[in-house]
Every structure is written in C-alpha cells, then in structure tokens.
N, C-alpha and C positions, 0 to 999 in steps of 0.2 A: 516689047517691054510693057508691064503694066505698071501704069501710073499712077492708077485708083488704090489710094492708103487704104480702103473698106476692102477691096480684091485681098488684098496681102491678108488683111484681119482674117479674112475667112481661111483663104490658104492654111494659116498659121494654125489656126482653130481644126479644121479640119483634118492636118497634118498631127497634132497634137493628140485626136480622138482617137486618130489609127494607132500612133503609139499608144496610148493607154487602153486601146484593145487589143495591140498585138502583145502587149507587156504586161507581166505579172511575176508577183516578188512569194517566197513562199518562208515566214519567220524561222528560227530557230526551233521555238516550239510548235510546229505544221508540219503536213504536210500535204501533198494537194495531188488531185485526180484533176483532168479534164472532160468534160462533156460537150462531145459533136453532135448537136440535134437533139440530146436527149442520153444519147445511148455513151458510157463512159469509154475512153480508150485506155489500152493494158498500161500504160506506163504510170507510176505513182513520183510523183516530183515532191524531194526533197528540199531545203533551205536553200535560199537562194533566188537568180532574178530569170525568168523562163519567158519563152514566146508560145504566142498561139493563134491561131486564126481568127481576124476578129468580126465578130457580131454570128458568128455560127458554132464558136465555142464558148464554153463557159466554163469555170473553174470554182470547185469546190475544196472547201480549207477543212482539215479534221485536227484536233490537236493531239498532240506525239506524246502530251507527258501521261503522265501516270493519273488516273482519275479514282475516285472515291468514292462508294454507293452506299449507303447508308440503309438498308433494310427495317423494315419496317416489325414490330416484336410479332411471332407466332408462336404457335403451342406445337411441343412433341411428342411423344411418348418411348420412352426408355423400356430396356430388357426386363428390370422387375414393375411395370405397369404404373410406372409413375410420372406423373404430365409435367412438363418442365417448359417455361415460358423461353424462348430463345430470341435476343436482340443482338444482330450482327452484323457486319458490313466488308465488304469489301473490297480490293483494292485493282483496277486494273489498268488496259491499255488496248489504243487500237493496233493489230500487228500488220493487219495489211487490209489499207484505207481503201481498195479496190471491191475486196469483197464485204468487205464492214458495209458498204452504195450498195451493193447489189440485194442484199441479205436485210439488211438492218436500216437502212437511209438514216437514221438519226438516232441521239445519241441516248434521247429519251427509250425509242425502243427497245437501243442494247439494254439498255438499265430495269427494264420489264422485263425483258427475257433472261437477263444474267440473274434475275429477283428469284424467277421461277427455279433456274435451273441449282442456284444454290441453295434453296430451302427445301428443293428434292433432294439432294446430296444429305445435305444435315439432319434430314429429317430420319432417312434410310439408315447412316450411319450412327445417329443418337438410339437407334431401334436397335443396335447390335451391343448398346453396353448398359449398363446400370447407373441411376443417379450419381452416385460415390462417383465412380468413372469419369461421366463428364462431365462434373464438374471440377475435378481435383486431378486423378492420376491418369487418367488416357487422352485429356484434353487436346494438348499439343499432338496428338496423334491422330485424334479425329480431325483436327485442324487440318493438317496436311494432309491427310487422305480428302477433303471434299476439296481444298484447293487443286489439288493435280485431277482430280475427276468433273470439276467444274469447269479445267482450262482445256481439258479435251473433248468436253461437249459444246464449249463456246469457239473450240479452233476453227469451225466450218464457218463463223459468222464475221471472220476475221478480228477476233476477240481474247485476248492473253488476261488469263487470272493469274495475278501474281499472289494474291494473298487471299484469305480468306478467315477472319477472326470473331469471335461472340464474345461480343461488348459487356454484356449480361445474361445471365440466365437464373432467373427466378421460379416461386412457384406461382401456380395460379392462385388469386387473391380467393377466390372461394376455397381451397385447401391450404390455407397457410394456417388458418386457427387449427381445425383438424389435427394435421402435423406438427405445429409449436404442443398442441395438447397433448400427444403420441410421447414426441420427447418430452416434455417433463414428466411424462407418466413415467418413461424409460428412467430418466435420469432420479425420479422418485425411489423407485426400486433400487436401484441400483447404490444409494445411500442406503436404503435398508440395511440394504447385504452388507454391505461395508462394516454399518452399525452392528449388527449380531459377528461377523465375525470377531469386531477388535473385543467385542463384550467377550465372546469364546477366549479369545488371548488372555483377555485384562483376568478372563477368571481363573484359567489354567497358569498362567502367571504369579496370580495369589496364593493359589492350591501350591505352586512349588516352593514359593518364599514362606507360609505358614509352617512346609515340611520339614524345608531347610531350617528353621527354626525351633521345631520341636528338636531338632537331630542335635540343634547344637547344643540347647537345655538340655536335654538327657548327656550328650557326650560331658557340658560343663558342672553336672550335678554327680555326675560317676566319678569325673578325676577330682573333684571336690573330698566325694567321699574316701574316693583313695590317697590322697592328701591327708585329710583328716584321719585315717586310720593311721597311713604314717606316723603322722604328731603325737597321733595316744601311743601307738608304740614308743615312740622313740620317749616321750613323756617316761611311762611304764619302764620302761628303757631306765632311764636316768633315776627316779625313783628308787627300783629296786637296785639301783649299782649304790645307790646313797643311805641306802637303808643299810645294804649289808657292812657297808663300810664303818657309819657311827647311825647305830639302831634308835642308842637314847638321846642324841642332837634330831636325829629325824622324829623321834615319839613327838619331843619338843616345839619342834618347827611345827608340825601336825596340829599340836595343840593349840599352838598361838593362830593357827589358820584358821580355826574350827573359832575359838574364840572372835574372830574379827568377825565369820559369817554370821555367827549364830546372838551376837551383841552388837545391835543397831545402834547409833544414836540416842539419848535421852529413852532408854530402854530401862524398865526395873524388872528383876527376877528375883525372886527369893527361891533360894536353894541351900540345901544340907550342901554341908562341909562333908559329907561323905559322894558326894556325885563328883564323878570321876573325871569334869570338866574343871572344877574348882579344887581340885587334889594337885597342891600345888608340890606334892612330893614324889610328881610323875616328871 
C-alpha cells in the first residue's frame, strides 16, 4: 500500500494525462480525422466523445458548417467585347475532411484554390453571353452553370460548392464616362426622333382638322344658301298669292314699304306732286 499523499498526486496526475490523450470530444459543428505519426487514418469521426492512442496520435477538427468566401473584384469580357467588373462570392463546405488533409490541409488554401477555380468558371461563362445577359436576363443561369461546374472541379479536394453569386458587377471606372457618354448620345437621338415624329402627327393632324373644317363651311354655306333660296321662294310664294288676291291692298302695302325705306328720320325731299311715290291716288 502507498502511504505517500505525493505518490497518489502523481498517480492521479498521470492517470488523468492518459485519459485526456486517449479522449477526445468532436462538436456538433466538426468533424475530426486522426493522425498516427503523421500519416491520417481512413475513418472521419463525427460529433461526439471518441478514443485514441495517446501521445502517437493526433486529431484534427474541421468544421462541418457551411462557409463563405468572399472574392475579391476582377475584370471579364462578354460576347459583344465588353469588360465587365465582376465581385462574387461563394458559399461552401468541407464534404469529406479525409481528403479536404490530404489535398488542401487548410482552409486558407481551399479558399485560394476555390478563388481560382470560380473566376475560371465565371470568366468562360460571362464569354458566352452579352452585357444585357449578364446582367439582367441569363443571370440566374450563368449562376448555376459555374455553381455545379465549380462543385465538380472542387469534388477531388474534398470540397462541396453549394452556391455561387456576383455580388456586383460594374464597369471599369476608365469606361464608365465613355458609356454614360454613348447613352446620352443614344438617349439624345432618340428624343429627336420622338420630336420630328409627334411634329409629323401634330401636322398631319392640323392638315385634317383645317379640311374638316373647310368641308364644314362649304357643307354650312350650301344648306345656308339652299335655305335662303327656299325663303325667297316661299316669300315670292306668298307675295304673288297676295298679289293676285287684292292687287290694290298689295300696290298699297308696297307703297307704304317703299315709303318707310326710302324716308329716314329728320329727312327733307322736295318733290312734285306728280311722282308716283307722293301720288296718294295709287
């Protein structure tokens, strides 16, 4: 039996060291390879509390969740010869932490080599469409196409691209004035045309309200006159039915009408009693 309380300490001490090198915990978000001498062995250990040989293995932690690379802005060139600033990032995972050690050791150099392999992708793919395209309507298309071509050239490094997105895509700061200059010139024209058309409208428009309006004056000065010829008819009309009826109330009437037109106001005439106006025996 040992009686020396310092024995026990050490015991305990040492007893302790071997548990916590033959013992190792692996989080929720890890997962863990082991290394004997150097060299990793096949099994990948999940969450949870694991054993291993101690002081001739070693265990290394990788984490399981989802990670986010953030790429740094380059230039590309589009189907109609236009350079296009491209800032993207992407989203991934380690799929299997065995060959992720072998291939890659660390997490930094996945993220240089995932850099590379998705600015080849994007680069080749923005070559196949036109500005308009990728920015606007093929977008989401080239998206997915460099995502699944990126996740198959990073499967050998034990590496899953889940996503792949362009954050922005601008032009280069020496062709923006250029281009802002281009369209206004475009959008200049373009009001031109505008202008000379509506002027064509506005004038051809005038031309048929001026026509329409000659058409009506003439149609309103015809049935005018054919109005008016009615009324002398029907006047004539009425005249000669009254004439023949009572000739000398009509001579009469005649006279006193001729008299009103032909005697103004504060009017002197001097006239024979023989003029046939003042012949009051008519």
């Amino acid at each position: 039996m040992l009686k020396n309380p310092l024995t026990y300490a050490v015991i305990l001490l040492v007893g302790a060291v071997l548990v916590m090198q033959c013992c190792f915990t692996v989080n929720q978000t890890e997962k863990a390879i082991v290394l004997q001498l150097g060299d990793p062995l096949q099994e990948v250990y999940g969450p949870g509390l694991h054993f291993k040989l101690p002081f001739i293995q070693k265990v290394l932690l990788f984490d399981a969740r989802v990670l986010d690379y953030n790429a740094s802005s380059r230039e590309a060139y589009t189907v109609d010869k236009k350079t296009i600033v491209l800032d993207n990032f992407a989203r991934w995972r380690i799929s299997d932490p065995l060959q992720f050690y072998r291939t890659m050791r660390t997490i930094q150099g996945a993220q240089a080599r995932l850099d590379d392999v998705v600015y080849s992708q994007l680069r080749a793919l923005v070559g196949a469409y036109t500005l308009t395209q990728v920015v606007s309507s093929d977008r989401a298309t080239i998206m997915e196409r460099v995502t699944q071509k990126a996740s198959e050239l990073m499967k050998p490094y034990g590496v899953e691209v889940l996503d792949v997105r362009i954050k922005r895509a601008d032009l280069p700061a020496d062709n923006q004035r250029a281009i802002f200059d281009r369209m206004r010139a475009e959008r200049e024209r373009q009001a031109k045309q505008y202008r000379s058309e509506g002027e064509e409208e506005s004038t051809r428009i005038r031309s048929d309200a001026d026509r329409q309006k000659a058409i009506i004056l003439a149609e309103a000065a015809r049935d005018a006159q054919v109005v008016r010829g009615e009324g002398d008819a029907r006047a004539a009309s009425i005249f000669a039915s009254a004439y023949s009826k009572a000739p000398e109330f009509y001579s009469f009437q005649r006279w006193l009408e001729t008299l009103r037109k032909g005697l103004k106001e504060n009017s002197t005439m001097v006239l024979s009693n023989e003029v046939p106006m003042l012949n009051m025996q008519r």
